[in-house]
C-alpha positions in Angstrom: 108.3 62.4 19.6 107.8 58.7 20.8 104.3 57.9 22.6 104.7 58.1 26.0 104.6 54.9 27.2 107.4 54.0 24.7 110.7 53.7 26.7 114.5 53.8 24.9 116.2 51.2 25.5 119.7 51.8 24.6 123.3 49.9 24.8 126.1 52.4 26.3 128.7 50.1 24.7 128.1 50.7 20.8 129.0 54.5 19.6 125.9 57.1 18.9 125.2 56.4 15.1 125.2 52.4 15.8 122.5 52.8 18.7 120.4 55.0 16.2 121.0 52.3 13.3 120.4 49.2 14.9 117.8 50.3 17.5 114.3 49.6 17.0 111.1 49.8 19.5 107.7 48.4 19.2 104.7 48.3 20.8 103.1 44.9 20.9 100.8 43.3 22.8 102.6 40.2 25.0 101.4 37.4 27.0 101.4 37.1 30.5 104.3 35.5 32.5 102.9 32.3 33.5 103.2 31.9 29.0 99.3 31.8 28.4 98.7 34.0 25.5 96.6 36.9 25.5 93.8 36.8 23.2 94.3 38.9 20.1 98.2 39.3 20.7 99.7 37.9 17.9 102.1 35.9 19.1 102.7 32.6 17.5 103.3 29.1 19.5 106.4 29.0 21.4 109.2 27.2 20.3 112.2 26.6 22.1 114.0 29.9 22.3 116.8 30.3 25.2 115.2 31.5 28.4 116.9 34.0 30.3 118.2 33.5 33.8 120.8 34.9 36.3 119.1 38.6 35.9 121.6 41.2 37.0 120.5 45.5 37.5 122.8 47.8 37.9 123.2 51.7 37.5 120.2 52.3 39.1 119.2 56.3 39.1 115.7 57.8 39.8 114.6 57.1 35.4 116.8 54.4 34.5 118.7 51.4 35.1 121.4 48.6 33.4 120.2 45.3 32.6 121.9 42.0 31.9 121.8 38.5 31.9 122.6 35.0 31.1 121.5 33.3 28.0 122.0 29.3 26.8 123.7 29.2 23.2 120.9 27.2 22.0 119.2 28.7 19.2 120.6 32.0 20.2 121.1 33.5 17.2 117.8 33.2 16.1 116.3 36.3 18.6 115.6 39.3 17.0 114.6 40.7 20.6 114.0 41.3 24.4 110.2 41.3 25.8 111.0 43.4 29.5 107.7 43.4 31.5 108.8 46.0 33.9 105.8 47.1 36.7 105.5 48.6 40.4 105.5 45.9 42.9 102.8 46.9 44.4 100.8 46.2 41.2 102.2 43.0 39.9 98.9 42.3 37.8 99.3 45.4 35.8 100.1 43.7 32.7 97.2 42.4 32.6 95.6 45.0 30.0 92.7 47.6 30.9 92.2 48.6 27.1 93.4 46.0 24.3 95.4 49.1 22.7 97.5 49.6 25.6 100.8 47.9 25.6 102.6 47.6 28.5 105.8 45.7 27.8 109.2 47.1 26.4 110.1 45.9 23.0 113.4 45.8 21.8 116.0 44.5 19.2 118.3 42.4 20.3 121.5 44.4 21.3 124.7 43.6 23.3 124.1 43.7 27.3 123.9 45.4 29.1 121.0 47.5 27.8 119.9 50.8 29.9 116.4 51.3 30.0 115.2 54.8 30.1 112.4 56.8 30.5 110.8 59.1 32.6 107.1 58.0 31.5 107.2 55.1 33.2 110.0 55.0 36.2 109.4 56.9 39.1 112.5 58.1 41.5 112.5 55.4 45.2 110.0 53.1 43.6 110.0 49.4 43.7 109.4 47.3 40.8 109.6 43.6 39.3 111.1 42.7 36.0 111.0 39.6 33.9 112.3 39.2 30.2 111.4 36.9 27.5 113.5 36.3 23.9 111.6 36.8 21.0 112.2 35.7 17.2 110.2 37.8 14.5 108.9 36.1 11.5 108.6 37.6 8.2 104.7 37.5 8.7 105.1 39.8 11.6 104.1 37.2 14.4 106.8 36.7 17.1 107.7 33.2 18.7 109.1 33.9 22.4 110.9 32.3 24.7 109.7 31.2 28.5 109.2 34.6 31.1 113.1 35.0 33.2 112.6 34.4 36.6 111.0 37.8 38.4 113.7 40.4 40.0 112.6 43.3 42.3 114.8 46.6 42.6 114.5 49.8 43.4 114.8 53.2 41.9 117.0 55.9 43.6 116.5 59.0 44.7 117.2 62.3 42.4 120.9 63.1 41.9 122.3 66.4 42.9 121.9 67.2 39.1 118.5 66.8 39.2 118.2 68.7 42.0 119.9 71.5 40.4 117.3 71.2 37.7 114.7 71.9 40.8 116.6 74.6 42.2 117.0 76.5 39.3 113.5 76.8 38.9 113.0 77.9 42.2 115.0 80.8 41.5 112.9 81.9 38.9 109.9 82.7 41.3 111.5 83.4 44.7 110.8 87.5 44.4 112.4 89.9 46.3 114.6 89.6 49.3 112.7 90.9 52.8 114.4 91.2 56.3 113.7 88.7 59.0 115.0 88.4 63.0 114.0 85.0 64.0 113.1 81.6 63.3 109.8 80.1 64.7 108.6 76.7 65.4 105.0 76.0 66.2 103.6 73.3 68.0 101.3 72.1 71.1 101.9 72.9 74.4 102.2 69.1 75.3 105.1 69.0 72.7 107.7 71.7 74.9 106.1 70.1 78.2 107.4 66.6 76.9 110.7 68.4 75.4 111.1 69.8 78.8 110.6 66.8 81.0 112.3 64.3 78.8 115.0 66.3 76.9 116.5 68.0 79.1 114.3 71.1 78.0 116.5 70.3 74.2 114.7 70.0 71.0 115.4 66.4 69.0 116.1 66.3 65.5 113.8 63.5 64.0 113.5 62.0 60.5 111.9 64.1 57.8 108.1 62.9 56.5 107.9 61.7 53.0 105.9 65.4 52.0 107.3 67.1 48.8 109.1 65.9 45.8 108.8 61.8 45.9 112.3 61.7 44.6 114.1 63.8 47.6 116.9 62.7 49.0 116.0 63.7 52.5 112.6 61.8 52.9 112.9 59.5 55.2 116.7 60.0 55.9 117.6 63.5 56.9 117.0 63.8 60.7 116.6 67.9 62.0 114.2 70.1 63.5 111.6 71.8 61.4 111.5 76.0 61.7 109.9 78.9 59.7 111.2 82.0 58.7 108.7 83.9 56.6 107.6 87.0 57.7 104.6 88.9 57.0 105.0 92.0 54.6 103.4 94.7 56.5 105.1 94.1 60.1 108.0 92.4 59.2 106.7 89.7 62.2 105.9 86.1 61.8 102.5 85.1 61.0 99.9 84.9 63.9 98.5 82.2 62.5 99.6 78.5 61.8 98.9 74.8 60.9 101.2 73.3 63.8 99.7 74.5 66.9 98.9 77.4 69.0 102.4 77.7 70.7 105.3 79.2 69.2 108.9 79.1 69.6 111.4 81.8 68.6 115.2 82.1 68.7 117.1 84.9 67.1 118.5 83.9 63.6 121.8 84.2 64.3 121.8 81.2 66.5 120.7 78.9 64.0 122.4 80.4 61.3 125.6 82.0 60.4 129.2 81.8 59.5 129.9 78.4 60.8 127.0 76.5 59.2 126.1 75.7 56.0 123.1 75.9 53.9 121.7 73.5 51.8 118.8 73.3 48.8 116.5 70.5 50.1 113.5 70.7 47.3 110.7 72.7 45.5 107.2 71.5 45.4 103.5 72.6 46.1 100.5 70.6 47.2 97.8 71.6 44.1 98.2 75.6 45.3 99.3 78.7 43.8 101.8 79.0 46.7 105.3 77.3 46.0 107.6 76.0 48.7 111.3 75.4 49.5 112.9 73.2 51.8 116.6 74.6 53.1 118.7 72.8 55.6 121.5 74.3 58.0 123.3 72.1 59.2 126.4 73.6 61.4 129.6 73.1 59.7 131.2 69.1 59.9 128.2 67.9 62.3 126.9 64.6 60.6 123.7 66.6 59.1 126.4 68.4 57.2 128.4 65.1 55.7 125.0 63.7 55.1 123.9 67.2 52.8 127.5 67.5 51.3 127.1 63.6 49.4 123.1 64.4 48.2 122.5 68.0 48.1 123.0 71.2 46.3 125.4 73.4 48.7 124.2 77.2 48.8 126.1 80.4 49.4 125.0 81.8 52.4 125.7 85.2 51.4 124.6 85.0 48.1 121.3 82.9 46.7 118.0 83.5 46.6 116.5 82.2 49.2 117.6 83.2 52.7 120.8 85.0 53.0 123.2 85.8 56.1 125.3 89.0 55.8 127.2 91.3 58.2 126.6 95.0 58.1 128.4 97.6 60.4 129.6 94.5 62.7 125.5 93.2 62.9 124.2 89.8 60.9 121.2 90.8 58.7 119.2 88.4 57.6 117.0 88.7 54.4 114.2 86.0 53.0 112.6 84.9 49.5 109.2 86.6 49.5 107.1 84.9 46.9 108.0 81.2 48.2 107.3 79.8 51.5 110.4 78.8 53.3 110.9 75.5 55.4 113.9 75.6 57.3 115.5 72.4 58.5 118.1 72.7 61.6 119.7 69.0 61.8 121.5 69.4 65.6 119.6 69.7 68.8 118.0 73.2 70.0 118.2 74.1 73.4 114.3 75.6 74.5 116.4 78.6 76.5 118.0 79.9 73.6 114.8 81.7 72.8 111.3 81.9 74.1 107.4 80.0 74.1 105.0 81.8 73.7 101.1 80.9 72.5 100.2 82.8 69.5 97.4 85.1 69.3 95.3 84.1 65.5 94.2 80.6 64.1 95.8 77.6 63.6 95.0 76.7 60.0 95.6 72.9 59.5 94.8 73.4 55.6 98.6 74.9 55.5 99.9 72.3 56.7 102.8 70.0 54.9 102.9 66.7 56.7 103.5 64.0 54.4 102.0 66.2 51.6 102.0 65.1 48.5 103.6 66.9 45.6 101.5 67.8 42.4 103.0 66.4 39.7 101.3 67.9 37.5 102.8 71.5 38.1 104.7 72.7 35.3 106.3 75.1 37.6 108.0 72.9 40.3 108.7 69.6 38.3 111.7 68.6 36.5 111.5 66.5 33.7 112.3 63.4 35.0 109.9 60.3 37.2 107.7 62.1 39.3 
């Protein structure tokens, strides 16, 4: 297995057997862009090797990305390879090196563009980073002479794919547990929030954009506007909790309301927050309303009769309505909710702001709810 901060770097225009025969990655120790050498790194004086320019990306995902550019024929056949100093740009410094023996560049043999750099190690999904490249010759003493640093381009990485989120939702499967029976939805919040719903709604809940908490890659951070509601119940009674991080009041509404033949459910992500307790984000979104085309393009579409999350089946002309017991559900509803479609009511136990998931930050350390791609 390569080191991990060793990224392949491959060209999707030459069949398998060439890439494996004519690929080859170092790890070297380069000098910063401005061309001062570091001390200790090897690198002989520069000669005039063609600089690149006109630096194009393209085929961005959330762990990889195309790129190309523009080279003068000037002693072009004399590089051996590409120098890419690829970093976060919010850390532009960062190849300036902590320990001696820890590169930080990409190294590798001059193939036909455009290349695709990959690797999970080191690209994280809706990140922003700079990129520069330098040519390179390799003498037969081992030293390198390099060219000039490219000009510095930014771009960002995308979000995950519906495959990746597959990858996520098939491991959420694995622990949801048993099915249990639930009646309602719930939202909590302050008082002040269904006075001010009341007075400046029109007594109707907004949807509103999604916080940045869970997976960093989600496609719904930031983007997917809908209301926020619970569904887990507790073992014993069957009820909702009595107690919650959101606030002391509680709105219910019967589930078939929010949910039923003429909406459709969605698989918004899997993450936990450095706890033993998992959860899952859902969205119902009611079928061809514009939180629906926006799920259809990004997410994983579920069967709401079928899955193992939360499931919506008639029995003896009634909807029952069952729910994952071993994962804690978060239920997004992406059209407005009409207060007098259910009831307010304050709740009677504690409101325990340690649960709570706003902007929370995913561990991505967890072997059971990450995927193997950029955190």
């Amino acid at each position: 297995l390569p080191p991990p901060w060793l990224a392949a770097v491959t060209n999707p225009l030459l069949p398998c057997e060439e890439v494996i025969k004519n690929l080859s990655l170092e790890a070297i120790q380069l000098c910063d862009r401005d061309g001062n050498k570091s001390q200790d790194s090897g690198i002989a004086e520069m000669e005039e090797l063609p600089v690149p320019h006109n630096i194009k990306i393209s085929n961005i995902t959330c762990d990889s990305f195309k790129i190309s550019w523009d080279m003068d024929s000037k002693s072009k056949d004399r590089i051996t390879h590409y120098f890419i100093d690829l970093n976060k740009k919010e850390n532009k410094n960062s190849n300036k090196f902590k320990h001696k023996d820890v590169p930080t560049k990409l190294v590798a043999k001059a193939v036909p563009l455009p290349m695709t750099v990959r690797g999970h190690w080191f690209l994280s999904p809706r990140t922003e980073y700079t990129v520069a490249v330098q040519t390179a010759s390799k003498q037969v003493d081992g030293d390198y002479v390099v060219s000039e640093w490219s000009e510095i381009i930014e771009f960002c990485t995308a979000d995950y794919s519906k495959v990746h989120l597959t990858q996520l939702l098939e491991k959420a499967e694995v622990i949801a547990g048993r099915m249990l029976k639930l009646s309602v939805f719930y939202r909590n919040q302050h008082k002040e929030y269904f006075d001010y719903i009341r007075e400046h709604h029109g007594n109707a809940m907004q949807p509103s954009v999604k916080d940045n908490s869970g997976s960093h890659g989600s496609p719904i951070s930031g983007k997917l506007e809908g209301i926020f509601f619970s569904c887990n119940t507790e073992f014993n009674t069957g009820k909702p909790p009595q107690d919650s991080p959101y606030g002391r009041y509680r709105y219910e509404i019967a589930a078939e309301k929010l949910f039923n033949p003429n909406t459709n459910l969605y698989f918004g992500d899997f993450y936990c927050m450095y706890t033993a307790y998992h959860y899952v984000i859902l969205v119902i979104a009611p079928v061809g309303s514009p939180g629906d085309e926006f799920c259809k393009q990004r997410l994983p579409q579920l069967n709401i009769k079928d899955n193992k999350f939360l499931t919506c089946n008639e029995e003896d002309g009634v909807m029952v309505y069952h729910h994952a017991q071993d994962v804690i559900l978060e239920v997004i509803y992406t059209d407005p909710v009409d207060l007098s479609l259910g009831t307010v009511a304050e709740i009677t136990g504690h409101q325990l702001m340690s649960l709570s998931t706003a902007n929370a930050k995913k561990d991505p350390s967890c072997k059971t709810c990450n995927i193997s791609v950029g955190r």
